[in-house]
C-alpha positions as CSV (number, residue, x, y, z in Angstrom):
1,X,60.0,-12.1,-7.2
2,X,56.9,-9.8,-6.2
3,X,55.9,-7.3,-7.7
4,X,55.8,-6.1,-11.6
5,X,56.9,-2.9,-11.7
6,X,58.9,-2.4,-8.8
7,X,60.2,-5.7,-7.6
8,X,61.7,-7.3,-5.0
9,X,63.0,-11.0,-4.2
10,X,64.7,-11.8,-0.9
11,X,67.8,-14.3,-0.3
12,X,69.7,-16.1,2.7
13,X,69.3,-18.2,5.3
14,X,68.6,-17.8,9.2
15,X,71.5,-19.3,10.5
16,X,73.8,-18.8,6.9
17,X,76.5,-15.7,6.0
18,X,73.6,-13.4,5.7
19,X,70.1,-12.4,4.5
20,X,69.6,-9.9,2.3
21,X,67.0,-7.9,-0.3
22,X,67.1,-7.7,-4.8
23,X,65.1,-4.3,-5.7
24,X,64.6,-3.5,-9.1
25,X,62.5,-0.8,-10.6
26,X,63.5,1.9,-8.2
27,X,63.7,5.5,-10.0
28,X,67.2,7.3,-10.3
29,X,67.4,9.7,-8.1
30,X,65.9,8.6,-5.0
31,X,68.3,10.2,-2.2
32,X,69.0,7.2,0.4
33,X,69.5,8.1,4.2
34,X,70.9,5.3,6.1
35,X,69.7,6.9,9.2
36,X,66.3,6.4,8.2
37,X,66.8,2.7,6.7
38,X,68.9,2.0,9.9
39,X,65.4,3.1,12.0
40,X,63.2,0.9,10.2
41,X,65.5,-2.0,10.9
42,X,65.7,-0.7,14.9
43,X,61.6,-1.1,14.7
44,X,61.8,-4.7,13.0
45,X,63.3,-5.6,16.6
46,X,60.2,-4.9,18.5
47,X,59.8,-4.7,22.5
48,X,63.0,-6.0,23.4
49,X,61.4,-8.0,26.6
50,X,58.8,-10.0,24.6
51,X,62.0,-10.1,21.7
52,X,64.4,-13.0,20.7
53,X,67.4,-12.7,22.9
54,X,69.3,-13.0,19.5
55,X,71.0,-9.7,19.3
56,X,71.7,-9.0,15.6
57,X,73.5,-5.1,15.0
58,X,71.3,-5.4,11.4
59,X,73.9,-3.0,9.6
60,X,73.0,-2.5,6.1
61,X,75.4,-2.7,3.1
62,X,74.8,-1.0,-0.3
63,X,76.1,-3.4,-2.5
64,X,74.6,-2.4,-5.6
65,X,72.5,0.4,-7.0
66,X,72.9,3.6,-5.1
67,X,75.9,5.7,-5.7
68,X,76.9,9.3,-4.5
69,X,74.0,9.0,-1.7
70,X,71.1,8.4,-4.3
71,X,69.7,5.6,-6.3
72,X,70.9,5.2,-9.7
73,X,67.4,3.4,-11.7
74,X,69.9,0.0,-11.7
75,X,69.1,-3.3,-9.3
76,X,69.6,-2.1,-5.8
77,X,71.6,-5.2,-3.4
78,X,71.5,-5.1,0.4
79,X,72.6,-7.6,2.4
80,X,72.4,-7.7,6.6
81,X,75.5,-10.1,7.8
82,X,74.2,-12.6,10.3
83,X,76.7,-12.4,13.9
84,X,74.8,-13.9,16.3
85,X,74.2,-17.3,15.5
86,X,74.4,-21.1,17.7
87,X,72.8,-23.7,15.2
88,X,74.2,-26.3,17.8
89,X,70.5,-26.8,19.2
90,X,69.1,-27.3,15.8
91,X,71.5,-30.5,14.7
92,X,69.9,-32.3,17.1
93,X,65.9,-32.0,15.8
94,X,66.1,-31.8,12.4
95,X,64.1,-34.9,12.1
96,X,61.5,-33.7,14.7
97,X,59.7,-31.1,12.6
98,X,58.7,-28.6,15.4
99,X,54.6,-28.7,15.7
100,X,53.8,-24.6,14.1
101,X,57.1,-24.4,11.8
102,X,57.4,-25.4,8.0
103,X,60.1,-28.2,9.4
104,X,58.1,-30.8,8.0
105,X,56.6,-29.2,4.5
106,X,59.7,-27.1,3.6
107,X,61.6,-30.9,4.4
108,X,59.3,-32.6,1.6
109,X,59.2,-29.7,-0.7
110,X,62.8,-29.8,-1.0
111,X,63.9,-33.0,-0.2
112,X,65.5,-33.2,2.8
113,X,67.8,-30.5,1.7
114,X,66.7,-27.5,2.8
115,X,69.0,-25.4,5.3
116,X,66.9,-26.1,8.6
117,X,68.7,-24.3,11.1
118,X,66.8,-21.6,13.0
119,X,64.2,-21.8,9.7
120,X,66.6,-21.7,7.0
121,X,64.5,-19.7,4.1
122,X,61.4,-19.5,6.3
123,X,62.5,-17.8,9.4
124,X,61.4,-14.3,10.3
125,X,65.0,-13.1,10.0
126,X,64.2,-12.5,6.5
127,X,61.9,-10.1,7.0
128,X,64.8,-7.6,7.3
129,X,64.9,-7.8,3.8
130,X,61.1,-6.9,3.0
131,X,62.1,-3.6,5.4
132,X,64.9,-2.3,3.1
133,X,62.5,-3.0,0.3
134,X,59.9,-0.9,1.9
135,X,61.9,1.3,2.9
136,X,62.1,2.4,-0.7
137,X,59.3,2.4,-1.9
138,X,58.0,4.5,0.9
139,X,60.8,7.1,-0.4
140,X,58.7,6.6,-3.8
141,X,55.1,7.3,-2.0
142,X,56.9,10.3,-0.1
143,X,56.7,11.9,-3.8
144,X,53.2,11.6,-4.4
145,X,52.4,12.3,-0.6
146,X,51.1,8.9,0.1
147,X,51.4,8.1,4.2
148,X,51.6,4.3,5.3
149,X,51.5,4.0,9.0
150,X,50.5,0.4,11.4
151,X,49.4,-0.1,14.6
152,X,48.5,-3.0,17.3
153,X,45.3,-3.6,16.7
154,X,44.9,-6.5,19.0
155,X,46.5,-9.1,21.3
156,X,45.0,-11.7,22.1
157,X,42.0,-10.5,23.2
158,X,43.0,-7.3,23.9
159,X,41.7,-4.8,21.3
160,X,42.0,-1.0,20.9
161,X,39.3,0.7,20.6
162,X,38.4,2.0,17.2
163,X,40.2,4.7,16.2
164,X,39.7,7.3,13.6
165,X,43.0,7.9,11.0
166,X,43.5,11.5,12.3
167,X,44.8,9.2,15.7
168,X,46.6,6.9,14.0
169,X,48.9,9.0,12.0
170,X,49.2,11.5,14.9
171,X,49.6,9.2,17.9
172,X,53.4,9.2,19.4
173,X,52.9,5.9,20.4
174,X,54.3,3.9,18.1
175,X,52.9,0.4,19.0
176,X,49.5,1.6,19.6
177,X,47.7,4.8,19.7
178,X,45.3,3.2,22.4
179,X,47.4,4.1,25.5
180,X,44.8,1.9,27.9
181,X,44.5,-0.9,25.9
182,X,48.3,-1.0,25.1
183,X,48.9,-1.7,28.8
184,X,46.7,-4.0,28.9
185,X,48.3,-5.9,25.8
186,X,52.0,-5.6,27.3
187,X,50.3,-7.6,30.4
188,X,48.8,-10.4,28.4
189,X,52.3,-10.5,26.4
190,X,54.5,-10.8,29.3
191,X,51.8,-13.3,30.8
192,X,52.6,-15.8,27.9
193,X,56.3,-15.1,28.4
194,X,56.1,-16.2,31.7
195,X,54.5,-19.0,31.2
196,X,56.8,-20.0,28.0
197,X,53.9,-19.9,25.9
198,X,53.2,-17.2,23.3
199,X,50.2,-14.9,22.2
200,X,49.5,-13.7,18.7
201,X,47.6,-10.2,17.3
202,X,46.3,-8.4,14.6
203,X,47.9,-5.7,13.0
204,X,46.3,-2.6,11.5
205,X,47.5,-0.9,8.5
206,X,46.4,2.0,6.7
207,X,47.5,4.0,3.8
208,X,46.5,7.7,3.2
209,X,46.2,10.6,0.4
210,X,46.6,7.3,-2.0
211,X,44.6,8.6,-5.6
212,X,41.5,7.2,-6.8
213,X,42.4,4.8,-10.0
214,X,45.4,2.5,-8.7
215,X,44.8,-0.8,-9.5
216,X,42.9,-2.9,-11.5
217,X,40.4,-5.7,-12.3
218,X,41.3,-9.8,-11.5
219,X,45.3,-9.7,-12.1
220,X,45.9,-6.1,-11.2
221,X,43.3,-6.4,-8.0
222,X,44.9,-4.0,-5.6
223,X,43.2,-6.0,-3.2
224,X,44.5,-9.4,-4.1
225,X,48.3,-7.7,-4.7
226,X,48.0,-6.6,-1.2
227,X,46.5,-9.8,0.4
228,X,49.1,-11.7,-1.7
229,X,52.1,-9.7,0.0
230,X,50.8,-9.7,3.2
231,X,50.0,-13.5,3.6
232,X,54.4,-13.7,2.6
233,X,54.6,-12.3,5.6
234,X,55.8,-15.2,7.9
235,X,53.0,-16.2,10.8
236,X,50.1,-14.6,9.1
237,X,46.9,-16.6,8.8
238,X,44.6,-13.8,8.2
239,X,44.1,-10.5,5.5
240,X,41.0,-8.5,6.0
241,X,40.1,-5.0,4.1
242,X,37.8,-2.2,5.7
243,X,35.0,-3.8,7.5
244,X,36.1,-7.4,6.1
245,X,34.2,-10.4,7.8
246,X,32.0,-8.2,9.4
247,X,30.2,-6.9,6.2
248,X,28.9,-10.1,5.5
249,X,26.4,-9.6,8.6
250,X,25.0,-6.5,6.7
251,X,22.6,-5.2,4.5
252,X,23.2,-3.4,1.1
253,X,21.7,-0.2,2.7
254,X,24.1,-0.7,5.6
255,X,27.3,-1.7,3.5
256,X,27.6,0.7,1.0
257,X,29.6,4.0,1.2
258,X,27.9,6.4,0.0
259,X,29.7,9.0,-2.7
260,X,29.8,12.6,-1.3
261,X,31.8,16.0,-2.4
262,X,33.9,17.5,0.2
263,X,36.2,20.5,-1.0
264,X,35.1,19.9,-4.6
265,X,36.6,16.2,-4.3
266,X,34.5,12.8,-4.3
267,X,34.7,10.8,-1.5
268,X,32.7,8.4,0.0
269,X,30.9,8.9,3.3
270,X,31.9,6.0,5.2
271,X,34.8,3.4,4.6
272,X,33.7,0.3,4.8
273,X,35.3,-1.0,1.5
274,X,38.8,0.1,2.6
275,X,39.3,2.3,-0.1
276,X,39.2,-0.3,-2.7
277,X,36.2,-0.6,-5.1
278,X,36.6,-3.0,-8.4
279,X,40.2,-4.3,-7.2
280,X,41.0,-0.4,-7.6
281,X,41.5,2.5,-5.3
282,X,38.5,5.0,-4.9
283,X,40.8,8.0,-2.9
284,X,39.7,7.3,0.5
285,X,42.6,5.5,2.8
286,X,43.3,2.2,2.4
287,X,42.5,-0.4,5.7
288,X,43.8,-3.7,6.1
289,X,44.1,-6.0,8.8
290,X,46.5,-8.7,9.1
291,X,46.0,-11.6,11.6
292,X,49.0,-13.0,13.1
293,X,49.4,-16.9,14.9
294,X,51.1,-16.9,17.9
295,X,55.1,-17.6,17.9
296,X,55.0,-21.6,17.0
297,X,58.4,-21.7,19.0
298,X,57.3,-22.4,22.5
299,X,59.0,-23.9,26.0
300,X,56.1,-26.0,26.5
301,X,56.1,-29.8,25.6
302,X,54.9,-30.3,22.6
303,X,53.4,-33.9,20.7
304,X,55.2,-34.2,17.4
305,X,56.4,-37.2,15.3
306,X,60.4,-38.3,15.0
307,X,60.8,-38.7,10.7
308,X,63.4,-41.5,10.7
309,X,61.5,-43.8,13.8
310,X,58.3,-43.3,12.0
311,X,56.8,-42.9,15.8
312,X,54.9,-40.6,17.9
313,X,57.3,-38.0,20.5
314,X,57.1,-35.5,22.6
315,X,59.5,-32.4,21.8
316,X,60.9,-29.9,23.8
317,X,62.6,-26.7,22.5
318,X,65.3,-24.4,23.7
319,X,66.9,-21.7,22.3
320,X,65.7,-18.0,21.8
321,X,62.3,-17.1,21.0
322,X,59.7,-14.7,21.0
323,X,56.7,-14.6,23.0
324,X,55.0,-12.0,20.7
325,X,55.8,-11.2,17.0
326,X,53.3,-8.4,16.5
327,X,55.0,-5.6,17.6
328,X,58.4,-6.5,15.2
329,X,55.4,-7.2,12.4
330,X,54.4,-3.0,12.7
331,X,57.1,-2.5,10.0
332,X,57.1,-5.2,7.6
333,X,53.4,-4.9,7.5
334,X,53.7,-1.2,6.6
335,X,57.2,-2.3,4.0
336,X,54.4,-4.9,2.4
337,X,51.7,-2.3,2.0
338,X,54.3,0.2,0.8
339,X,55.6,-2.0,-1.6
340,X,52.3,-2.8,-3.6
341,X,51.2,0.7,-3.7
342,X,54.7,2.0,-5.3
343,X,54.4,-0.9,-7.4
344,X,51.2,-0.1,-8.5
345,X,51.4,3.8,-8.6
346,X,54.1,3.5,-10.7
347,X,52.5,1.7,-13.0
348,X,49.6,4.3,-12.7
349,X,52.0,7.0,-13.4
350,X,53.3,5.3,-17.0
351,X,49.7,4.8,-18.2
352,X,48.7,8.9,-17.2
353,X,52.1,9.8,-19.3
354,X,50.8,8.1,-21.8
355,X,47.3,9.2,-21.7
356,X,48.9,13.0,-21.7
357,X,50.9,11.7,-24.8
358,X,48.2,11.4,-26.6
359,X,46.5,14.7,-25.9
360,X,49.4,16.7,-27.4
């Protein structure tokens, strides 16, 4: 379960009866529009051309948790019923762990018992579930104004430009604020897709109007919460905050953000941190960058080993697959990021009441 405050744990299977979210710590009193869940859930699917052709209706049922249209502070349950589902393909290469996948580990790690169709516990499917939970908690930011909002940062090697947050959060693209360079990454996608091969991508996502003091040092590290959350994200190999990498080729001088006031507030004058000082949030918006591998499911040949021959094969896969994940990531990523900030406002939030306690 994630999270220590507000927490979340995710069940099902690919391929099983259904996958579905656990959310506990949700305020009473939240009002729940299943429009708005229902959209998040739309996003999850992507471009629909670059998409699995597995066409899933991702209806969400309220099992627990919310009654008369809000949220009642008990454990909230939503499951997603699985319809569309041939496991007839998978029967026959269960013991030729498909090179990219956790076939092989997740068949060690539990002993040959694992549910292996389409992923089992692994698969992307389950990402529906982080949605519903972000979905949430962003109800829960809403309150204290907080914005999360992701973008396509890059595929492949096509990168937007840099952009400034004012053109992020106002852009009615909602794959990519960079018009130019989002044509230019729907023609390297469909490239890969015609070739059965696949392309992966980074992911921006920032967070604004978040307060200066959220988080903490070593075990309360906003930072590490956030990298933690986002590396559960299936298919990422990368987590990067403000300038990341690049501030390693710096100087001090060059590095640091310099404090400022600006409308009797301190702020800093550039962002290179990502808004997170200490393991704690200094008020300016939080930047993270999520690196995703390219869609290990391909319809090239591919060298792998067959477990019960104990000998060297060559695999090759059918069934439905995506060519690009990034675009379907846009939400989970934001869900992820949403999720670690409620958790750790809220825990913000108990220690101010406190604090105000005391000065009575």
């Amino acid at each position: 379960m994630m999270g220590k405050m507000l927490r979340f744990s995710l069940f099902g299977e690919s391929h099983g009866r259904v996958v579905g979210v656990l959310i506990e710590g949700v305020p009473p009193g939240i009002k729940v529009d299943m429009k708005k869940m229902k959209a998040e859930l739309e996003r999850r699917k992507g471009i629909r051309r670059f998409s699995t052709k597995r066409r899933e209706n991702d209806e969400p049922v309220i099992l627990s948790g919310v009654f008369n249209g809000f949220t009642t502070g008990s454990p909230i349950a939503v499951i997603i019923e699985n319809r569309d589902v041939d496991s007839s393909y998978y029967e026959g290469i269960k013991n030729t762990p498909r090179p990219g996948h956790s076939d092989y580990t997740a068949k060690i790690k539990y002993f040959g018992f694992n549910d292996y169709r389409g992923g089992g516990f692994f698969s992307g499917r389950l990402t529906a579930g982080i949605v519903i939970a972000g979905y949430f908690a962003k109800e829960i930011l809403a309150k204290a104004g907080i914005e999360v909002k992701a973008y396509i940062k890059s595929i492949g090697n096509i990168k937007a430009k840099d952009l400034s947050v004012e053109e992020i959060f106002i852009s009615k693209n909602s794959f990519c604020p960079d018009e130019e360079a989002f044509q230019k990454m729907l023609e390297e996608m469909e490239r890969a897709r015609k070739e059965g091969d696949s392309v992966g991508g980074v992911v921006e996502v920032v967070a604004i109007n978040v307060p200066p003091g959220i988080g903490g040092p070593y075990d309360e590290d906003l930072e590490g919460d956030l990298a933690k959350a986002f590396f559960a994200i299936p298919a990422v190999k990368g987590v990067e905050f403000g300038l990341g990498f690049k501030i390693a080729e710096l100087r001090g001088s060059e590095a640091n953000d310099p404090f400022v006031v600006k409308d009797g507030k301190i702020m800093t004058e550039t962002n290179n941190c990502g808004g997170i000082l200490g393991g704690i949030s200094n008020g300016m918006p939080i930047v993270a960058r999520i690196a995703f591998k390219p869609t290990p499911s391909i319809y090239k040949p591919q060298r792998t080993v067959d477990l019960e021959k104990m000998e060297e094969t060559e695999i090759k896969l059918r069934g439905r697959f995506d060519s690009c994940i990034v675009p379907k990531a846009l939400p989970v990523s934001e869900a992820m990021m949403a999720l670690i900030l409620a958790d750790h406002l809220l825990r913000w939030l108990s220690w101010k009441g406190l604090m105000s306690l005391g000065k009575r």
